[in-house]
C-alpha positions as CSV (number, residue, x, y, z in Angstrom):
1,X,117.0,55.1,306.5
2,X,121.0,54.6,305.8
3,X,122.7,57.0,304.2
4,X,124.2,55.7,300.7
5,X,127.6,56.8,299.6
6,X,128.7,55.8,296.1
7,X,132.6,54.5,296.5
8,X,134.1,56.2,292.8
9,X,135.9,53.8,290.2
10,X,139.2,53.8,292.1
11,X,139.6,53.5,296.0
12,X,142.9,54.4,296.2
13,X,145.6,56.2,298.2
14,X,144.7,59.6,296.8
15,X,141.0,59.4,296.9
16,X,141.5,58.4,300.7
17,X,143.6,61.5,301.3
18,X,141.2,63.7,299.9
19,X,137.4,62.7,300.0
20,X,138.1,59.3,301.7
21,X,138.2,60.1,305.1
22,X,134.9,61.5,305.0
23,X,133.9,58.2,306.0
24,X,135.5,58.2,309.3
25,X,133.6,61.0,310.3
26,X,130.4,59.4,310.6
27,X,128.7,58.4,313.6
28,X,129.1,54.3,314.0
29,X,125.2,54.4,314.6
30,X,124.6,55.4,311.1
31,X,125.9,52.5,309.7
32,X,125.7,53.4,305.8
33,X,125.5,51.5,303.0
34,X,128.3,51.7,300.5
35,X,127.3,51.8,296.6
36,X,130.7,50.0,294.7
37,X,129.4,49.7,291.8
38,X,131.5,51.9,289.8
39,X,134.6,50.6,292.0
40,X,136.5,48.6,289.5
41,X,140.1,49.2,291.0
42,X,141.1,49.3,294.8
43,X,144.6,49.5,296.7
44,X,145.6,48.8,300.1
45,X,145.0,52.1,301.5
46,X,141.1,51.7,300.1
47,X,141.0,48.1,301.7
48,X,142.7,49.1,304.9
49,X,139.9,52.6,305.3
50,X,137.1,50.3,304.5
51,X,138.3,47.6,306.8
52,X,138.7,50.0,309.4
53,X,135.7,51.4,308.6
54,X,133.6,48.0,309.2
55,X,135.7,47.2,312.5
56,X,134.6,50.7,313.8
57,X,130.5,50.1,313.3
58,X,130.6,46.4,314.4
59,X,132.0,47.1,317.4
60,X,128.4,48.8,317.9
61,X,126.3,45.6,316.8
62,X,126.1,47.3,313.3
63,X,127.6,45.9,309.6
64,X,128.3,48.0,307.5
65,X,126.4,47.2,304.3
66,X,128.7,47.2,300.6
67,X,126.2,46.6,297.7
68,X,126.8,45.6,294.2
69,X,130.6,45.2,295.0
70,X,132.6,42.6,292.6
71,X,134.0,39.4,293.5
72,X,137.6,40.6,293.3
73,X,136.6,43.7,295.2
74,X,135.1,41.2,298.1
75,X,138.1,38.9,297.6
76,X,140.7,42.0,298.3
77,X,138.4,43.1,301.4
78,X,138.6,40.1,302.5
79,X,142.3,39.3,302.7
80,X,142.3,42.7,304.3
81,X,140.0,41.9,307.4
82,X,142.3,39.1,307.8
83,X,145.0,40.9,308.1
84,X,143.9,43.4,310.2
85,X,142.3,40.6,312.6
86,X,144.3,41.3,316.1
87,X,146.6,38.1,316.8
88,X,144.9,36.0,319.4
89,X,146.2,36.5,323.1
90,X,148.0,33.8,324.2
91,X,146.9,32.7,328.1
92,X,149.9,33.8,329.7
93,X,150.9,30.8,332.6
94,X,152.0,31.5,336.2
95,X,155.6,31.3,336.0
96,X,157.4,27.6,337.3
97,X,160.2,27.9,339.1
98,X,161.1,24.1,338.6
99,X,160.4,24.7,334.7
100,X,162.5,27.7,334.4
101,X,164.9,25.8,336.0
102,X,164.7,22.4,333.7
103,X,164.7,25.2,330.5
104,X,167.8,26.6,331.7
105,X,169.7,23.3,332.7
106,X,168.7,21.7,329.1
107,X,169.6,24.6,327.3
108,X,173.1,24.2,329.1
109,X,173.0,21.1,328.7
110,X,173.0,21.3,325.1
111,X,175.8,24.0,325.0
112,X,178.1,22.1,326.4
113,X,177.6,19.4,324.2
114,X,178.2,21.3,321.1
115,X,181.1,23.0,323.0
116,X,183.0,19.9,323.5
117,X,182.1,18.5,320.3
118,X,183.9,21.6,318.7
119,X,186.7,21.0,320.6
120,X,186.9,17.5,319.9
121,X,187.1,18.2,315.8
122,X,189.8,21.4,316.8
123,X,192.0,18.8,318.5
124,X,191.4,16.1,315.9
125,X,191.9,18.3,312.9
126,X,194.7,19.3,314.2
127,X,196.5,16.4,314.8
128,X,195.6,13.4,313.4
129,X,193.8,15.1,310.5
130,X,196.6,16.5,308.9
131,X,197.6,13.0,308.1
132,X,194.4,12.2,305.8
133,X,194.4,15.9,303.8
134,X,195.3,19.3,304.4
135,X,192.4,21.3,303.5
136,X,194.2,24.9,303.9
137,X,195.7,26.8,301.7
138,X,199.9,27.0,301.6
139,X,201.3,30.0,303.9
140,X,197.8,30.1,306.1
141,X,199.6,29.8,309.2
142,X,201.9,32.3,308.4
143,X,199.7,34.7,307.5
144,X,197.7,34.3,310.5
145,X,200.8,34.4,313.0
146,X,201.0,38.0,311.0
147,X,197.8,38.7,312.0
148,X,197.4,37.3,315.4
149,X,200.6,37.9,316.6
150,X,203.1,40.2,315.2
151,X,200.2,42.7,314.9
152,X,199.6,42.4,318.6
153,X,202.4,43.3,319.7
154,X,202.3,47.1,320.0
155,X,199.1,46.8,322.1
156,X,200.7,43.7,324.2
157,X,203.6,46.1,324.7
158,X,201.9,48.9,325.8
159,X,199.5,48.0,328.0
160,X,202.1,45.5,329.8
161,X,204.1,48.6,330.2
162,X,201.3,50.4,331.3
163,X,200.5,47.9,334.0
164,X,203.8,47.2,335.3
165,X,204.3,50.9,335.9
166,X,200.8,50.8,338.1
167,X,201.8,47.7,340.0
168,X,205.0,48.6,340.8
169,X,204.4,52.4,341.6
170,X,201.2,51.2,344.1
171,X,203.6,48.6,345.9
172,X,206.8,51.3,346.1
173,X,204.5,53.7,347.9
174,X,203.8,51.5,350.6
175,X,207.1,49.6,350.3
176,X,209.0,53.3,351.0
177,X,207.2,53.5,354.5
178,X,208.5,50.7,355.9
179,X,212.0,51.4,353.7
180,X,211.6,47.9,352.0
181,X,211.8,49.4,348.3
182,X,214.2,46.7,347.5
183,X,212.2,43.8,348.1
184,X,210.2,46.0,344.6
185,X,212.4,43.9,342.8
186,X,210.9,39.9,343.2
187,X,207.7,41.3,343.5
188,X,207.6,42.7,340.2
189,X,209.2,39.8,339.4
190,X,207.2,37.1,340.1
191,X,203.8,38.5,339.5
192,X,204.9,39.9,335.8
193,X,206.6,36.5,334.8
194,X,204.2,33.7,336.7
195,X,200.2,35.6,336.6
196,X,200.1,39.1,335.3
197,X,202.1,38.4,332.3
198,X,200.3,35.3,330.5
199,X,196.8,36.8,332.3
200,X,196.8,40.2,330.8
201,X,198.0,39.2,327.4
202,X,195.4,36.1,327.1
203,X,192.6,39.3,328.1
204,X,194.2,41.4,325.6
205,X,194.2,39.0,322.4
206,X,190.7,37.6,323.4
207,X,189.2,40.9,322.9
208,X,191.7,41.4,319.7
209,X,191.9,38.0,318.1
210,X,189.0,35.6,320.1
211,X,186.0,38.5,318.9
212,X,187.4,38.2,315.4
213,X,187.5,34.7,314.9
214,X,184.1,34.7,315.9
215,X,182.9,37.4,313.8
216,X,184.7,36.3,310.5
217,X,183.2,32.6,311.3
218,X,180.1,34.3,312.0
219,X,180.1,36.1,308.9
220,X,180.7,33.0,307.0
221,X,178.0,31.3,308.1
222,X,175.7,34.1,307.6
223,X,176.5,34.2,303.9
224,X,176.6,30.7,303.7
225,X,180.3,30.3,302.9
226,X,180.5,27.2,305.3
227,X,177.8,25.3,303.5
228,X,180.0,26.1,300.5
229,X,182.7,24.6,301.8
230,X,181.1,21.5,303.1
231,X,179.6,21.0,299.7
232,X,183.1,21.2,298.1
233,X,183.9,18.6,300.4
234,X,186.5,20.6,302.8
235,X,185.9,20.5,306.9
236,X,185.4,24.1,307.5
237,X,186.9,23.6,310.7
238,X,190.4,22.3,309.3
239,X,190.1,25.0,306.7
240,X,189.2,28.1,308.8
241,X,190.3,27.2,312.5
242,X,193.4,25.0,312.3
243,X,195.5,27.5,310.8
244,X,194.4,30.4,313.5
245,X,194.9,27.5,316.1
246,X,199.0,26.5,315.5
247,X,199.4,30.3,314.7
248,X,197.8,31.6,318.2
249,X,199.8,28.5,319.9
250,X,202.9,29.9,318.4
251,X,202.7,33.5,319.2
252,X,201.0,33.7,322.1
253,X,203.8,32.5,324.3
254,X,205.9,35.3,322.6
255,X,203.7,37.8,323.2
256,X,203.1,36.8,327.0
257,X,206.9,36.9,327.6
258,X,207.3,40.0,326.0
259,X,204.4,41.8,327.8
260,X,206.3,40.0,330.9
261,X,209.6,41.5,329.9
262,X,208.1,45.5,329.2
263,X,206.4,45.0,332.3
264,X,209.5,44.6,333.9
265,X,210.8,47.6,332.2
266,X,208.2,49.6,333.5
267,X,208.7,48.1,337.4
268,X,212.5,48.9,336.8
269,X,211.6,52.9,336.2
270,X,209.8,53.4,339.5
271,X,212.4,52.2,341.2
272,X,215.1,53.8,339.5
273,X,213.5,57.0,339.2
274,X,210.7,56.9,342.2
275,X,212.4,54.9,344.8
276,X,215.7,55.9,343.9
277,X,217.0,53.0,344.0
278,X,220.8,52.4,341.9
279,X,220.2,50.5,338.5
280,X,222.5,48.1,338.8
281,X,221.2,46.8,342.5
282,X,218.1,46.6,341.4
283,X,218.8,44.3,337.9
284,X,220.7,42.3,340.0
285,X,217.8,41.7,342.7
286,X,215.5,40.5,339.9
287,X,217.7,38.5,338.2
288,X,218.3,37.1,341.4
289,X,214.5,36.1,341.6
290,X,213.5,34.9,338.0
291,X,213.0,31.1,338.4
292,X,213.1,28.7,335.4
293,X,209.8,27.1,336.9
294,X,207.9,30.6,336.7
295,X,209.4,30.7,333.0
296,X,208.1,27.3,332.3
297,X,204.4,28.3,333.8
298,X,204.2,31.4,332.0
299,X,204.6,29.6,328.8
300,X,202.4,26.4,329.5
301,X,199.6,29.4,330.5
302,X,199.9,30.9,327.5
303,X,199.7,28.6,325.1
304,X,196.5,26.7,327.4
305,X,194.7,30.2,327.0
306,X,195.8,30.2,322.8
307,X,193.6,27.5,323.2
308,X,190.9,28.4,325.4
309,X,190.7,32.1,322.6
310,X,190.2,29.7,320.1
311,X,187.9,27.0,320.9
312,X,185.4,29.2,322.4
313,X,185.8,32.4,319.8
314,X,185.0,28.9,317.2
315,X,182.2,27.5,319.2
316,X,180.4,30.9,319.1
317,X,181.3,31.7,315.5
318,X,179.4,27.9,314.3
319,X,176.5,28.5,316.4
320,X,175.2,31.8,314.7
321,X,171.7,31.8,314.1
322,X,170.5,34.5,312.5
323,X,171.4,37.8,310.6
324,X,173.9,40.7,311.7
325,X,172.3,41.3,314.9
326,X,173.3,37.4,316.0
327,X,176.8,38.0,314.6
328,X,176.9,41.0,317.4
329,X,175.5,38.8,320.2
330,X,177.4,36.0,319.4
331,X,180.7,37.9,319.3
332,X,180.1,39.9,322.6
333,X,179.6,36.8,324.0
334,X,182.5,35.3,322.9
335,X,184.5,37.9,324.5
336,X,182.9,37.8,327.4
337,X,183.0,34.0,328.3
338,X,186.5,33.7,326.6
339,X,187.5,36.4,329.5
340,X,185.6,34.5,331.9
341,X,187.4,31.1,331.1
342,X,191.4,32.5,330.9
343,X,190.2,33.6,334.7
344,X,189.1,30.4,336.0
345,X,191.5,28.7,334.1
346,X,194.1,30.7,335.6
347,X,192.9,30.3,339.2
348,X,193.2,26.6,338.4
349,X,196.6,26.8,337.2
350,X,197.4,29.1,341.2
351,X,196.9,25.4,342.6
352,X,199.5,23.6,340.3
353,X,202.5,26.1,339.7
């Protein structure tokens, strides 16, 4: 015959600490009988030992057996064994090359469609917008050339520096073999002004400025701040990114030809003080070699990769789904393809200047 337990008027958490896990001790071929009628209150520690319970004596054929239980007592066991039901496996499908392939292409696909269609409304707002309203507040752009630019410049400065000194110290060691430590001078020159210049500063502000227009968009979206916007009737994208846009399209060409000019600085000390070479020859060598046309490309970089920092640190910044974690993603990504684009976009530009 079964054994009987009597369950006592509350099944809770501390009568499973103490006398509850008597049950779990049983053998599963004794399948008892459980006597609730005194139970009159039960809590989710009760339901899950007594669901666990069950499970553990019908996976030997057995039920156990709960006699004279209420209907809210069967109703709360029951909600519990669902719960507790394991989630059904999913048949797992050989893996399609060709379907991989079609996931990955649409999900591009649809990428670049919302990528151009952002860049579309950054052009538009930005020009022939401003004639219907101006949907940002007075001294915006200022603020943000503060921000963006001015506040830049000590780490534009100093790692310019720090990579003309490299460049040119590398090239003067092999240029003193051959006793050619003049021709330092227009090579310094021409790779500070026309490529490392505008390159390195468009790297430096898209980790500065392109991950922080993407998180503060981010953010706003997260907290619904956009929708709030929209529902005031003012384009987020006229009110957040126009002002960053003409700020960043302003100051980065600044910033490039100052990192150009410190760079410069830096070239001019190893030759001074490593090559030994007189000050005055070697001003007058790269004077000699700075071109109006490598002037005219460092700028027109400059201000292309402005754009390039913002368009893709916005495109990352709308398209958060999600909580914090997807503000982290999406702003390491920004980074990361914003870097990738100044690159190719800068190989691009190697075929025209």
């Amino acid at each position: 015959m079964a054994p009987v337990f009597e369950l006592p008027a509350s099944v809770n958490r501390e009568w499973v600490e103490h006398e509850g896990r008597s049950l779990l001790s049983l053998r599963t071929a004794d399948a008892p009988v459980l006597d609730a009628s005194k139970t009159v209150l039960v809590d989710s520690a009760g339901i899950s030992l007594l669901t666990y319970v069950a499970g553990q004596h019908a996976k030997t054929g057995r039920k156990l057996v709960l006699r004279n239980a209420s209907g809210a007592l069967l109703s709360a066991l029951g909600q519990g064994a669902k719960s507790h039901e394991p989630a059904p496996l999913r048949a797992v499908q050989g893996e399609n090359f060709f379907g991989r392939v079609g996931e990955f292409a649409l999900s591009l696909y649809n990428s670049l469609v919302l990528a151009l269609s952002m860049l579309a409304e950054i052009l538009y707002w930005s020009s022939l917008g401003l004639l219907k309203r101006r949907d940002f507040r007075k001294g915006a752009i200022e603020q943000q050339m503060y921000q963006m630019g001015y506040k830049a410049v000590g780490i534009v400065g100093l790692l310019s520096f720090l990579i003309g000194d490299v460049l040119a110290l590398q090239a003067a060691m092999q240029l003193e073999h051959f006793g050619a430590g003049i021709f330092l001078a227009p090579m310094i020159v021409i790779s500070m002004i026309k490529e490392i210049g505008p390159l390195m500063t468009a790297i430096i502000l898209t980790g500065r400025n392109g991950s922080a227009i993407t998180a503060e968009i981010a953010t706003m979206v997260v907290g619904e701040e956009i929708d709030a916007l929209r529902t005031m009737g003012i384009h987020p994208v006229q009110f957040v990114i126009v002002p960053k846009f003409f700020a960043l399209s302003l100051t980065m060409p600044l910033l490039s030809i100052t990192g150009s000019i410190v760079g410069l600085v830096g070239g001019y000390l190893v030759a001074v003080f490593y090559l030994d070479i007189s000050s005055g020859l070697f001003i007058r060598e790269m004077m000699k070699n700075i071109v109006f046309a490598d002037v005219v490309a460092n700028i027109v970089k400059s201000v292309v990769f402005s754009w390039l920092i913002i368009w893709i640190g916005a495109f990352h910044g709308f398209r958060v789904r999600g909580g914090a974690e997807a503000v982290g993603k999406e702003t390491t990504a920004s980074v990361v393809m914003g870097i990738f684009a100044i690159i190719i976009a800068d190989a691009a530009f190697s075929f025209i200047f």
